[in-house]
C-alpha positions as CSV (number, residue, x, y, z in Angstrom):
1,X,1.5,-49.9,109.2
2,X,-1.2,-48.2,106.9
3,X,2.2,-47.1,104.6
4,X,3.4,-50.6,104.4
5,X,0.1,-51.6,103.4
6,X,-0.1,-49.3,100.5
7,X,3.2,-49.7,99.6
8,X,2.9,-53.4,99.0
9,X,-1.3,-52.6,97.2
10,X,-0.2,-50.0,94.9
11,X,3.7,-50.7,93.9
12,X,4.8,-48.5,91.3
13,X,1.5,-46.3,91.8
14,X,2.2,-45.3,94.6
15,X,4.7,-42.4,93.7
16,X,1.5,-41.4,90.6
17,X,-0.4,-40.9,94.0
18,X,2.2,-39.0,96.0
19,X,1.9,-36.6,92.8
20,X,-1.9,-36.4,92.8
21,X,-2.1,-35.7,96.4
22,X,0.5,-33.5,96.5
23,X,-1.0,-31.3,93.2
24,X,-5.1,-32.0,93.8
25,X,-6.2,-28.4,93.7
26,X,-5.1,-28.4,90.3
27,X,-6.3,-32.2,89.3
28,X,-9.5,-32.4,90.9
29,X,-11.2,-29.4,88.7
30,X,-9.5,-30.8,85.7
31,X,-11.1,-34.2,86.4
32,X,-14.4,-32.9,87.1
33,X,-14.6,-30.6,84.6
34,X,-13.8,-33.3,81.9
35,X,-16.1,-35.7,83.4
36,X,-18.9,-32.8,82.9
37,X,-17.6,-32.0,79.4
38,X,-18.2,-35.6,78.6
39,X,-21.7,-35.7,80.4
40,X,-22.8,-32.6,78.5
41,X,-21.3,-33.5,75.0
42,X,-23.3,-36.9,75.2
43,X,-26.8,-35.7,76.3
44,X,-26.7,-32.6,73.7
45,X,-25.6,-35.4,70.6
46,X,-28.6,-35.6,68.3
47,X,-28.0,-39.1,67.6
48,X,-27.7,-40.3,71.3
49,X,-29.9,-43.5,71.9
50,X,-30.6,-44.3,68.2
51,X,-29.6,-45.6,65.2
52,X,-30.5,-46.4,62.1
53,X,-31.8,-50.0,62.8
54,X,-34.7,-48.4,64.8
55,X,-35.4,-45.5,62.7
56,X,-36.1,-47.8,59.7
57,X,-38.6,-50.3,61.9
């Protein structure tokens, strides 16, 4: 019953999902590792939070 329901949910997802759970101890480091790439990259930009409006006031 739980298949039919995600069946009709997801569609064509559905077999992107298969894929994913099938491969995750591969994906999930990726995933995480980009989302901490991104976290890291946006706290060490010098020019995070301002801009030139509020420099100049």
């Amino acid at each position: 019953m739980v298949d039919a329901f995600l069946e009709f949910m997801l569609g064509p997802m559905r077999s992107i999902g298969d894929v994913y759970f099938d491969n995750q101890m591969i994906f999930n480091p990726l995933i995480v590792g980009f989302a901490c790439w991104k976290l890291m990259k946006k706290r060490s930009s010098p020019h995070s939070g301002t801009t030139e409006e509020t420099e100049n006031v």
